[in-house]
TORKOL-4160 file (C-alpha; in steps of 0.2 Angstrom, whole numbers, padded with zeros to 4 digits, m for minus):
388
<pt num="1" X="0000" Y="0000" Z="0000"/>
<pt num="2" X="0007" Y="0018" Z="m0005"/>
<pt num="3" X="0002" Y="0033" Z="0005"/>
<pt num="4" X="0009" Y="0050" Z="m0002"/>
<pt num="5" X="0016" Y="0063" Z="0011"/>
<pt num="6" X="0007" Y="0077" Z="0015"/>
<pt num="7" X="0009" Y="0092" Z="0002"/>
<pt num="8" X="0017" Y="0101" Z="0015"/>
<pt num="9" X="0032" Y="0090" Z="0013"/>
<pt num="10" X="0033" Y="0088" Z="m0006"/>
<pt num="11" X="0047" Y="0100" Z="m0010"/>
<pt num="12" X="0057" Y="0097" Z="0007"/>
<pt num="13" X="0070" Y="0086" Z="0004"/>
<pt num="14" X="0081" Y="0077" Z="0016"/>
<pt num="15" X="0094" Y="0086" Z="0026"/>
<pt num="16" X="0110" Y="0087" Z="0016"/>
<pt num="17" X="0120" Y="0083" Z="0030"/>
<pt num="18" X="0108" Y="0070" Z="0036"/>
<pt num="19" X="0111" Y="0061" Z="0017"/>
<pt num="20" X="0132" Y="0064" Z="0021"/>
<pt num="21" X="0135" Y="0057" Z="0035"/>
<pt num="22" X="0128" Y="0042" Z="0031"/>
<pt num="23" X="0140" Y="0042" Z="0015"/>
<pt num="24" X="0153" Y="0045" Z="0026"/>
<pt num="25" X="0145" Y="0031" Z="0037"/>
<pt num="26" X="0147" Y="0019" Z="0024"/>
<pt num="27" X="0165" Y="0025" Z="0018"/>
<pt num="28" X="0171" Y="0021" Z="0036"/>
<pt num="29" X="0162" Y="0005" Z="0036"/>
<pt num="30" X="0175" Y="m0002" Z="0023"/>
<pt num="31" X="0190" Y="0004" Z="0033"/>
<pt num="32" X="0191" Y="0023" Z="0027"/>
<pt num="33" X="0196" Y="0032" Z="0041"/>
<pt num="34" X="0187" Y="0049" Z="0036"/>
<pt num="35" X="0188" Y="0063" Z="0046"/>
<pt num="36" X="0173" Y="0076" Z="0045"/>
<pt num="37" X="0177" Y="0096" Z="0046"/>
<pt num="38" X="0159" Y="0099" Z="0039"/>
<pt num="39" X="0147" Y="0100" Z="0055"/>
<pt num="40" X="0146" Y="0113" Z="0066"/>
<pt num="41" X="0144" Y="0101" Z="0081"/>
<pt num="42" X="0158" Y="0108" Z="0096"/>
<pt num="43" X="0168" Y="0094" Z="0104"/>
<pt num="44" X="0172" Y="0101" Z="0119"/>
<pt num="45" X="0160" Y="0098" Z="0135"/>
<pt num="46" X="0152" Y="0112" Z="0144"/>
<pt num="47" X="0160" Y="0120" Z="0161"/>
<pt num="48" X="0160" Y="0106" Z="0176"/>
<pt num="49" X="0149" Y="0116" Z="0188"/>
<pt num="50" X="0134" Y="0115" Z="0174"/>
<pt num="51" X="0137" Y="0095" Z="0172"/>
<pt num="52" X="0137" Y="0093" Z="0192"/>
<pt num="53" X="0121" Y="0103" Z="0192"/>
<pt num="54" X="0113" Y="0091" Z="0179"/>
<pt num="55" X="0119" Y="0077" Z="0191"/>
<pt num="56" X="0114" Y="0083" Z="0206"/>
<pt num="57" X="0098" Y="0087" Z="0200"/>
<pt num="58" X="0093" Y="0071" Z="0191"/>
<pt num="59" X="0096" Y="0061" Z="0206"/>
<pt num="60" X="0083" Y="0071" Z="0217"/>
<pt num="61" X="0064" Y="0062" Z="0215"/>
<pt num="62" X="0055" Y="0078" Z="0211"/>
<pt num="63" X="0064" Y="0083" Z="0196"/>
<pt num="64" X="0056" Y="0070" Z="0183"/>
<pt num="65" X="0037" Y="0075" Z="0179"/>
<pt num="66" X="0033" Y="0085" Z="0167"/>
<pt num="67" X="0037" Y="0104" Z="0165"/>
<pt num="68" X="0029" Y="0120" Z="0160"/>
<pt num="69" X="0027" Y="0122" Z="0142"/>
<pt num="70" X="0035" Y="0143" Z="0148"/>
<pt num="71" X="0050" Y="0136" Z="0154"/>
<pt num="72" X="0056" Y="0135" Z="0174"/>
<pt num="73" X="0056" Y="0153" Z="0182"/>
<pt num="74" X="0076" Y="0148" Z="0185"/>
<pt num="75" X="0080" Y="0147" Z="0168"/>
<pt num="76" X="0069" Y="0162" Z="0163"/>
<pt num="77" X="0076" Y="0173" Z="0174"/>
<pt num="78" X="0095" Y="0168" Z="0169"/>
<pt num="79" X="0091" Y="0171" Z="0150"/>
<pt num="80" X="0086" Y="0187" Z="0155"/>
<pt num="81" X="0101" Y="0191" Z="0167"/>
<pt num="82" X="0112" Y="0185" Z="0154"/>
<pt num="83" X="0103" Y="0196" Z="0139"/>
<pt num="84" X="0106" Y="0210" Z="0153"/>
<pt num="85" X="0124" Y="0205" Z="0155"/>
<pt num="86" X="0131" Y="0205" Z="0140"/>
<pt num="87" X="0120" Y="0212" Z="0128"/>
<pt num="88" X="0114" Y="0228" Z="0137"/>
<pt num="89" X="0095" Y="0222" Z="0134"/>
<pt num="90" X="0083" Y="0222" Z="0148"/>
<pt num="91" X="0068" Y="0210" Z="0145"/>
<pt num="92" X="0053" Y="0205" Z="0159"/>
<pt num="93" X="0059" Y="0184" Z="0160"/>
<pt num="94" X="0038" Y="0182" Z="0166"/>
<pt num="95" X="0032" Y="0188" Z="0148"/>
<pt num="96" X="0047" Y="0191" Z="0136"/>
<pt num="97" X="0057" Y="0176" Z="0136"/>
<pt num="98" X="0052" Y="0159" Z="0129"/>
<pt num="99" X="0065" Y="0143" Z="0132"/>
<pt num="100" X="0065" Y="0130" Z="0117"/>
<pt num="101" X="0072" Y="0114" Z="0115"/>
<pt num="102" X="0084" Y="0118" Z="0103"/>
<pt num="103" X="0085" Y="0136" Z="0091"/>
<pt num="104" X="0081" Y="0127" Z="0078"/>
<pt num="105" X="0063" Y="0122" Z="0086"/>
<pt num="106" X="0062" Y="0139" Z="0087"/>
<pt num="107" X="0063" Y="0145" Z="0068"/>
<pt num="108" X="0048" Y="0130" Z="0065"/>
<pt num="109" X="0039" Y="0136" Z="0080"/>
<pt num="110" X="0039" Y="0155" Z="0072"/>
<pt num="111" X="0034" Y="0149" Z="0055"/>
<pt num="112" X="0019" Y="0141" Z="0058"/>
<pt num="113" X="0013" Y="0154" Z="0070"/>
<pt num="114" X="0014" Y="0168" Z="0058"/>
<pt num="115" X="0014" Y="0161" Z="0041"/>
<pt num="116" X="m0001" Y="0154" Z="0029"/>
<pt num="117" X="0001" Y="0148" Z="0009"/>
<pt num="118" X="m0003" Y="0166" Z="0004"/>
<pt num="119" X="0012" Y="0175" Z="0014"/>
<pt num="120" X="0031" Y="0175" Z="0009"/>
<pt num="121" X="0047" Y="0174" Z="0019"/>
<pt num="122" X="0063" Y="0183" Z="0015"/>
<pt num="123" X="0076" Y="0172" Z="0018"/>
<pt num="124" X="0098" Y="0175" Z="0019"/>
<pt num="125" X="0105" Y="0167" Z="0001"/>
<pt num="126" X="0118" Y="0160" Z="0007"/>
<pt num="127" X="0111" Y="0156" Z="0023"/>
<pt num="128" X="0105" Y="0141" Z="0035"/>
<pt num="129" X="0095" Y="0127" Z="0024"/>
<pt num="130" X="0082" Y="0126" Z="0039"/>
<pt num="131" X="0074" Y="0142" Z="0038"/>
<pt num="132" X="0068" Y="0137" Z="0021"/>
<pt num="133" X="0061" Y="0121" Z="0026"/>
<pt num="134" X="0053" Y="0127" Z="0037"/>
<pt num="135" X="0043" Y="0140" Z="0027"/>
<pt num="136" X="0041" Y="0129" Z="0013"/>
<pt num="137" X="0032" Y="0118" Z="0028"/>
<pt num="138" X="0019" Y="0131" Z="0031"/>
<pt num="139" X="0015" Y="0132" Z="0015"/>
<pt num="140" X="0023" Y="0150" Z="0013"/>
<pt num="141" X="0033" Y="0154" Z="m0001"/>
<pt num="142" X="0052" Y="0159" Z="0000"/>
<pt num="143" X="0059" Y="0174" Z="m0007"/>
<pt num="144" X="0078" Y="0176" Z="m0005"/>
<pt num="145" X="0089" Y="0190" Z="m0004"/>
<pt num="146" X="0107" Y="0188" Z="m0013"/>
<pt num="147" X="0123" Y="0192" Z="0000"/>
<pt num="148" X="0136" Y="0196" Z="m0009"/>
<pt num="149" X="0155" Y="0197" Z="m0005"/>
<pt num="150" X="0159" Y="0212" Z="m0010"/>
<pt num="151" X="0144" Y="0218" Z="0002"/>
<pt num="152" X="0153" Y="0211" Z="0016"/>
<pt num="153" X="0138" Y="0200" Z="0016"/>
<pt num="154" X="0125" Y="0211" Z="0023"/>
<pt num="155" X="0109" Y="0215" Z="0017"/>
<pt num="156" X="0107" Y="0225" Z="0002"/>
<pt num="157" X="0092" Y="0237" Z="0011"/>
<pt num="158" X="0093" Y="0248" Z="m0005"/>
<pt num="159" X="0090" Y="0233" Z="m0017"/>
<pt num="160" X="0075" Y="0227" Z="m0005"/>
<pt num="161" X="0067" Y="0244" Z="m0005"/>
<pt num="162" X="0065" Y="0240" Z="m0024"/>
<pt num="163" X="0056" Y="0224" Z="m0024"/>
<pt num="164" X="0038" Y="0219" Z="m0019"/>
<pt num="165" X="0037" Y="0216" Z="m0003"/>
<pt num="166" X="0018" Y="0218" Z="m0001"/>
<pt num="167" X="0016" Y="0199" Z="0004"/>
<pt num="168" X="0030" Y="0198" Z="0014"/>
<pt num="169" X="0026" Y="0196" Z="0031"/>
<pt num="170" X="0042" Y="0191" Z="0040"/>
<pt num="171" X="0062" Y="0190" Z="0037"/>
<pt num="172" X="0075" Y="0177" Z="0042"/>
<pt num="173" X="0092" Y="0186" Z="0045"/>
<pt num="174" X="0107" Y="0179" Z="0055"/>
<pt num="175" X="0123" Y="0189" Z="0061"/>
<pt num="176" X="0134" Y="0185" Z="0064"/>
<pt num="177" X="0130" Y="0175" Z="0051"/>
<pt num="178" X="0131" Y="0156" Z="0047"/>
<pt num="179" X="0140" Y="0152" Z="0034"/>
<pt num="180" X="0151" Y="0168" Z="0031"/>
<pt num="181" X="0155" Y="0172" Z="0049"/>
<pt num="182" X="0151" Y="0189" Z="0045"/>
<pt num="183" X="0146" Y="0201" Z="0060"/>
<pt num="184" X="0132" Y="0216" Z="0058"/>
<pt num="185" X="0134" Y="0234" Z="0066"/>
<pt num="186" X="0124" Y="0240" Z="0077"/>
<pt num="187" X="0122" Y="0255" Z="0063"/>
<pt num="188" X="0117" Y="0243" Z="0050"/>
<pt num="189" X="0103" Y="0234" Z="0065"/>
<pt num="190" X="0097" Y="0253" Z="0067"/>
<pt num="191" X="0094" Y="0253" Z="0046"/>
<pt num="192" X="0087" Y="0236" Z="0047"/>
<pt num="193" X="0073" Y="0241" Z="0062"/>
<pt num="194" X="0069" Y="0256" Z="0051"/>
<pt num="195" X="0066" Y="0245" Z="0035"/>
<pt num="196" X="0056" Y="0233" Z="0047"/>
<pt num="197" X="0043" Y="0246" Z="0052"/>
<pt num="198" X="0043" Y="0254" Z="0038"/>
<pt num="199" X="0037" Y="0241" Z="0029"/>
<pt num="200" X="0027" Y="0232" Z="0043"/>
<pt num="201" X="0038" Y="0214" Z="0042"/>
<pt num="202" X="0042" Y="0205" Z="0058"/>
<pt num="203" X="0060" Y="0202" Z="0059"/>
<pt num="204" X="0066" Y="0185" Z="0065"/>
<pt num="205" X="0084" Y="0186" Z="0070"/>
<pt num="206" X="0094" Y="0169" Z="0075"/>
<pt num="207" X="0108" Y="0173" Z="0083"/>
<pt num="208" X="0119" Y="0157" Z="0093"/>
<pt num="209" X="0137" Y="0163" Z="0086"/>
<pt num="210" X="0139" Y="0181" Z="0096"/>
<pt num="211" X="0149" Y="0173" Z="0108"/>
<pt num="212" X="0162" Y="0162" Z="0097"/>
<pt num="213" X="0179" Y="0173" Z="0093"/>
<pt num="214" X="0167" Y="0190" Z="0091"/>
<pt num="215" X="0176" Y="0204" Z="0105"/>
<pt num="216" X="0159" Y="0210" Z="0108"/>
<pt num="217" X="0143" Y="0200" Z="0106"/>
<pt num="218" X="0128" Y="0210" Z="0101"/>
<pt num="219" X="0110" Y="0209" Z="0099"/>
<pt num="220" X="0098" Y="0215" Z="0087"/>
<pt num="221" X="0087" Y="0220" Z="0102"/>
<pt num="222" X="0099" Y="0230" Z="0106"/>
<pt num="223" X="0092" Y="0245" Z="0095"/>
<pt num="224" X="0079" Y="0256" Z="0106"/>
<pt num="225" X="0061" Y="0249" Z="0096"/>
<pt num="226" X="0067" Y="0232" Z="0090"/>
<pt num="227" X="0053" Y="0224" Z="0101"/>
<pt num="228" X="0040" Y="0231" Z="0090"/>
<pt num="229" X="0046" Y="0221" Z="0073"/>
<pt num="230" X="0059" Y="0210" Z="0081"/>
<pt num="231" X="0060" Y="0194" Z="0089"/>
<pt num="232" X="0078" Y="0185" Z="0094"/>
<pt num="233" X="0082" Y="0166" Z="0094"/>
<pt num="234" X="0098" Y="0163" Z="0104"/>
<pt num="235" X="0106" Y="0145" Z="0112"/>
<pt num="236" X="0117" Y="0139" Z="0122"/>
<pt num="237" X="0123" Y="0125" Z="0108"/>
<pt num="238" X="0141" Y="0136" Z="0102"/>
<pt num="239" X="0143" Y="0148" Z="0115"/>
<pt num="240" X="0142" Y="0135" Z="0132"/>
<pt num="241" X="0146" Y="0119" Z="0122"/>
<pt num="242" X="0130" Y="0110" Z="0124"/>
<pt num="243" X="0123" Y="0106" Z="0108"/>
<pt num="244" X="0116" Y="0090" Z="0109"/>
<pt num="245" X="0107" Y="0097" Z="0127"/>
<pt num="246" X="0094" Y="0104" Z="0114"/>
<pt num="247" X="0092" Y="0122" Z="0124"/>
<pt num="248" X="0086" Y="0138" Z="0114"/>
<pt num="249" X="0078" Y="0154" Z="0118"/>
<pt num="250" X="0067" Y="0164" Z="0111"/>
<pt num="251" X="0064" Y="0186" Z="0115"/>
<pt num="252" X="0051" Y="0195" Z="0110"/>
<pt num="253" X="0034" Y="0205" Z="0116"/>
<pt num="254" X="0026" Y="0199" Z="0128"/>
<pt num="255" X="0011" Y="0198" Z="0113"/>
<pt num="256" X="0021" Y="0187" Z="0103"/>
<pt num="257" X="0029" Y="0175" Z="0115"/>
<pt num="258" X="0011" Y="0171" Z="0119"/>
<pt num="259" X="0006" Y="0169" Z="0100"/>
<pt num="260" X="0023" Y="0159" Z="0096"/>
<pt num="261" X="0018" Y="0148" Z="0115"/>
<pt num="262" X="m0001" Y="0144" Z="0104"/>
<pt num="263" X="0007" Y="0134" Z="0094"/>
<pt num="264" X="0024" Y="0128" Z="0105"/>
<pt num="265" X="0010" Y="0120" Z="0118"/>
<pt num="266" X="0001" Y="0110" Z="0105"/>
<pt num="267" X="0018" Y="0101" Z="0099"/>
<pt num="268" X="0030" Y="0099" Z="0113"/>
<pt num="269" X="0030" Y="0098" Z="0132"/>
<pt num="270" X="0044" Y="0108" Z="0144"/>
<pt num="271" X="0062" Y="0100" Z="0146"/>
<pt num="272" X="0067" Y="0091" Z="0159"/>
<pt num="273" X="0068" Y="0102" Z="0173"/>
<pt num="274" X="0087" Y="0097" Z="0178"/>
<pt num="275" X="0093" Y="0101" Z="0160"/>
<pt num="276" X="0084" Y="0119" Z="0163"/>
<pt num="277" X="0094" Y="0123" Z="0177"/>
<pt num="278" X="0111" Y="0117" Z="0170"/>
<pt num="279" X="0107" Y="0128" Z="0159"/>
<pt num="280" X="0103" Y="0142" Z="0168"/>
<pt num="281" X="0120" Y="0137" Z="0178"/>
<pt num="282" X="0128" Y="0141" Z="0161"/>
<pt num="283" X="0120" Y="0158" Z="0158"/>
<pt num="284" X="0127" Y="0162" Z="0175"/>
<pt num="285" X="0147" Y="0160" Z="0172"/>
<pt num="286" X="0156" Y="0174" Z="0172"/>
<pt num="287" X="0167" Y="0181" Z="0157"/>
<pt num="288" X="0181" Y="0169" Z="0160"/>
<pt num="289" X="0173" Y="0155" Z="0153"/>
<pt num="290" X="0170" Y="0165" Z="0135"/>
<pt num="291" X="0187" Y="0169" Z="0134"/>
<pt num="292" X="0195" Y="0150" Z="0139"/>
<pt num="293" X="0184" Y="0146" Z="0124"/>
<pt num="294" X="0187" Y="0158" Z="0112"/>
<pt num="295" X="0208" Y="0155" Z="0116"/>
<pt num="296" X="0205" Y="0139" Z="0110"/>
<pt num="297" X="0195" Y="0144" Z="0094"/>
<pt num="298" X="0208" Y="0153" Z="0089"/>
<pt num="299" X="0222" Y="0142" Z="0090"/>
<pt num="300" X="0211" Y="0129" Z="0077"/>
<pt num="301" X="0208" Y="0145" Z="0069"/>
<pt num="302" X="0224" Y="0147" Z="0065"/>
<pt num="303" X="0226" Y="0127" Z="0060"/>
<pt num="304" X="0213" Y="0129" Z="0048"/>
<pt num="305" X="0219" Y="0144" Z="0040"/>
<pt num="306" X="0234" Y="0134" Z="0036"/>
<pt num="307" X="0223" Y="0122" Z="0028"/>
<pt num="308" X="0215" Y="0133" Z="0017"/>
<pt num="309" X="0231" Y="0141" Z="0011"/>
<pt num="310" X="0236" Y="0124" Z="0007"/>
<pt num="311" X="0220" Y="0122" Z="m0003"/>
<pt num="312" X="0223" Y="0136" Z="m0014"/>
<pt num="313" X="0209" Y="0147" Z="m0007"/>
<pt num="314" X="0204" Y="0165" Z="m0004"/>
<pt num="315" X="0197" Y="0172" Z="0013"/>
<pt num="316" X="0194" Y="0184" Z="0025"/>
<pt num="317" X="0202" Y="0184" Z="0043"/>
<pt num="318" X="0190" Y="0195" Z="0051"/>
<pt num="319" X="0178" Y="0180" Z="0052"/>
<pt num="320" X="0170" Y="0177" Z="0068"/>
<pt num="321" X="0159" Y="0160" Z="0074"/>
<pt num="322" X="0161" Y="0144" Z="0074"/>
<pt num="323" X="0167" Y="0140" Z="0054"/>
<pt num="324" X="0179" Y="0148" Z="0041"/>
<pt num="325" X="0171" Y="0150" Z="0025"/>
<pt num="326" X="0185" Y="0152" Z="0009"/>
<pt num="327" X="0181" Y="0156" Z="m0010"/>
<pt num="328" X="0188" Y="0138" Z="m0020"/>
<pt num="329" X="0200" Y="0140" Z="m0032"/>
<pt num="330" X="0198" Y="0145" Z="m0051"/>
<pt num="331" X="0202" Y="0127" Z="m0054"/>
<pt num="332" X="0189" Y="0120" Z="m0048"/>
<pt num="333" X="0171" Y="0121" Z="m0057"/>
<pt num="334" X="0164" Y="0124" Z="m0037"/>
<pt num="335" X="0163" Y="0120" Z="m0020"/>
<pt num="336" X="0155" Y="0103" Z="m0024"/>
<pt num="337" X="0169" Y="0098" Z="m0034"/>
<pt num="338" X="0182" Y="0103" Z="m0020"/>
<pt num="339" X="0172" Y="0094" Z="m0007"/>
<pt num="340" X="0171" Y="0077" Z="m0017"/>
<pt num="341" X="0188" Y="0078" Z="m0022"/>
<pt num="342" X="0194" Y="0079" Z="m0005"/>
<pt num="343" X="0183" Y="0066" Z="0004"/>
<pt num="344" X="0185" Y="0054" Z="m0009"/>
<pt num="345" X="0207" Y="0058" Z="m0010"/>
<pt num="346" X="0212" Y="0062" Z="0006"/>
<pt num="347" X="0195" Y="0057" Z="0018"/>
<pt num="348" X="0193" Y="0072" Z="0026"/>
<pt num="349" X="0174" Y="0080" Z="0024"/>
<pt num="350" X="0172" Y="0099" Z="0021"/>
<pt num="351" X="0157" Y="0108" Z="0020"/>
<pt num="352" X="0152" Y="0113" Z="0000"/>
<pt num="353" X="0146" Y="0129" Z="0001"/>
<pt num="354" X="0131" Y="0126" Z="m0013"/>
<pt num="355" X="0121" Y="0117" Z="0000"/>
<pt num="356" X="0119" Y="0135" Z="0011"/>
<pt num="357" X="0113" Y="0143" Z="m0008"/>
<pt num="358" X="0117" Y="0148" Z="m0024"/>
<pt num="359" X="0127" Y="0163" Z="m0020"/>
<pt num="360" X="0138" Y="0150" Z="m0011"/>
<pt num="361" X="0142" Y="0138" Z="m0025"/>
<pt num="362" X="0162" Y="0146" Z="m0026"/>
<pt num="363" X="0167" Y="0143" Z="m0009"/>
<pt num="364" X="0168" Y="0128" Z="0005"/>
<pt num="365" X="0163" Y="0129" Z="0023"/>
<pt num="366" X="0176" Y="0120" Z="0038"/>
<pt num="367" X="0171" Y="0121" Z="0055"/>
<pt num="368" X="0182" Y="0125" Z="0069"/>
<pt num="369" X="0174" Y="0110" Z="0082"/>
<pt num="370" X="0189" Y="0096" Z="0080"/>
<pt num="371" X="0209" Y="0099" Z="0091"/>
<pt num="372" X="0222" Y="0107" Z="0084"/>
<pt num="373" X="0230" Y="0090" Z="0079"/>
<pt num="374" X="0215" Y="0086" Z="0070"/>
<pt num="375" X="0219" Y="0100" Z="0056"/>
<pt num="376" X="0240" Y="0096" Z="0056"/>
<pt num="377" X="0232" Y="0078" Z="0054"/>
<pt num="378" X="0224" Y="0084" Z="0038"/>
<pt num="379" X="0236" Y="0095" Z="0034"/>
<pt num="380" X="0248" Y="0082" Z="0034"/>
<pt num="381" X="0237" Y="0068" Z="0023"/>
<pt num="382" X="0235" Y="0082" Z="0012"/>
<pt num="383" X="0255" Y="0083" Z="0007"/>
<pt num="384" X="0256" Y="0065" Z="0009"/>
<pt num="385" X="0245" Y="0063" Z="m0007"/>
<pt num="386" X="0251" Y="0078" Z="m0017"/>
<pt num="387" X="0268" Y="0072" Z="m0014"/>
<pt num="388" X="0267" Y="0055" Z="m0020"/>
């Protein structure tokens, strides 16, 4: 018997890195020893203190049934301390301040609360495959907006201003932004709000890189009247190391959070309550744990800079996040054809940048989550192969 997926889901294809890894699965099953610089997944554990909180919490009896689909008042009120802290943004944690499992909940979440098959989306090109998928899910129709490297990879407001954006009900962006690790002014946020109100769009801004080898995070909502047209997803996946812990956060109106929570109650219930307040113990480290982080980041920064050198490409050292991002060289057709020749010559994985859009077809992506040895290791496989 053959039943046809929902309409909703004709168009939405597999997860690209979903389909690679079990390539790479199966190239390791038959002795290949591959090693993956693609995904963005950090490898290093989050501080001790928010692990012994997890434990310690976990072995009390009172700490397993179900939780408020809000998020515990603990973990609220240390999203809002730390939003305080280090962005300069004050927000109520009873009404302004949503927990999720994971960011990436979040960009589904905000979707189908605000988008129906007659709206469209303006989305980052290149830019993160989810937000796509996600609007194609509600039946919405994406519109992308071309970065381009000689804009530094912002937004082109003056191109936007141009276009129809009479059916365009909200706007995807993400600095610093993934895959470019290009960072956003404050100056260009304040242009960005005024374009928002004046053309009535609801701004969804994913932010989860701030922290990662940026001197000073910042936040959209840092602009006085970003609340009106702005909401903010952030996580604790890059900046405290706990990625696979699932825990996201979402600010905005009190109005919205409420509308977003319509749809967030119907789909999921709260975490478990001992993973909120190891979170909240991570929003509640001083600066000193930022900077251990970012020390090592840079030192496989570094690593991977000499990688790409030996690859033949271009790039820009003022990068900041958790990848480096690196135009391909001339002899090579695109970043597809750089990627493949690598994994299948030398087993090492590296991110084409195609899959993120069409404005990244010349370039490849390699992330900064594997040791310092990991990169001389490659390196080192690299010349092996040319030599020979």
């Amino acid at each position: 018997m053959k039943i046809d997926v929902a309409k909703r889901l004709q168009g939405t294809e597999e997860y690209y890195f979903s389909k690679k890894l079990r390539e790479i699965e199966e190239m390791k099953k038959r002795g290949a020893q591959v090693i993956n610089l693609g995904i963005g997944s950090p490898d290093l554990p989050p501080h001790p203190d928010v692990i012994e909180t997890l434990q310690r919490q976990a072995a009390l009896d009172h700490t397993h049934g179900y939780q408020s689909y809000k998020g515990a008042p603990e973990l609220r009120n240390a999203i809002a301390s730390w939003y305080q802290t280090y962005y300069g943004v004050t927000v109520d944690p009873n009404s302004e301040v949503l927990p999720l499992i994971g960011s990436k909940e979040g960009v589904v979440h905000v979707c189908m609360t605000y988008l129906e098959e007659s709206d469209q989306a303006l989305l980052p090109n290149p830019g993160y495959p989810a937000y796509a998928s996600a609007v194609r899910i509600t039946g919405a129709t994406p519109v992308y907006y071309k970065l381009r490297e000689e804009d530094d990879w912002l937004i082109d407001l003056d191109a936007l201003e141009k276009r129809d954006l009479s059916k365009v009900k909200l706007m995807w962006i993400n600095y610093p932004h993934m895959p470019t690790g290009t960072s956003a002014s404050l100056e260009f946020f304040e242009r960005l709000i005024g374009f928002a109100k004046k053309h009535q769009i609801l701004i969804c801004h994913d932010n989860p890189y701030s922290f990662i080898l940026n001197k000073q995070p910042i936040s959209l909502l840092q602009v006085p009247g970003a609340l009106d047209v702005a909401i903010e997803l952030n996580s604790l996946s890059k900046s405290s190391n706990m990625a696979g812990w699932r825990i996201g956060m979402l600010i905005g109106q009190a109005e919205r959070i409420g509308q977003v929570m319509r749809f967030k109650s119907n789909m999921d219930s709260g975490m478990f309550l001992p993973v909120q307040l190891a979170a909240a113990k991570a929003l509640q480290l001083d600066s000193s744990w930022y900077d251990s982080l970012n020390a090592e980041y840079r030192q496989r920064r570094d690593k991977a800079y000499a990688l790409l050198d030996l690859l033949g490409c271009s790039y820009q050292k003022d990068q900041v996040g958790l990848f480096l991002w690196a135009r391909v060289p001339s002899r090579y057709k695109d970043g597809f054809e750089l990627s493949d020749e690598v994994l299948y010559t030398h087993h090492v994985f590296l991110t084409p940048g195609g899959i993120f859009g069409s404005q990244g077809i010349p370039y490849i992506r390699i992330s900064l989550c594997a040791k310092t040895q990991v990169y001389q290791d490659v390196i080192n496989r690299i010349k092996s192969k040319t030599l020979q």
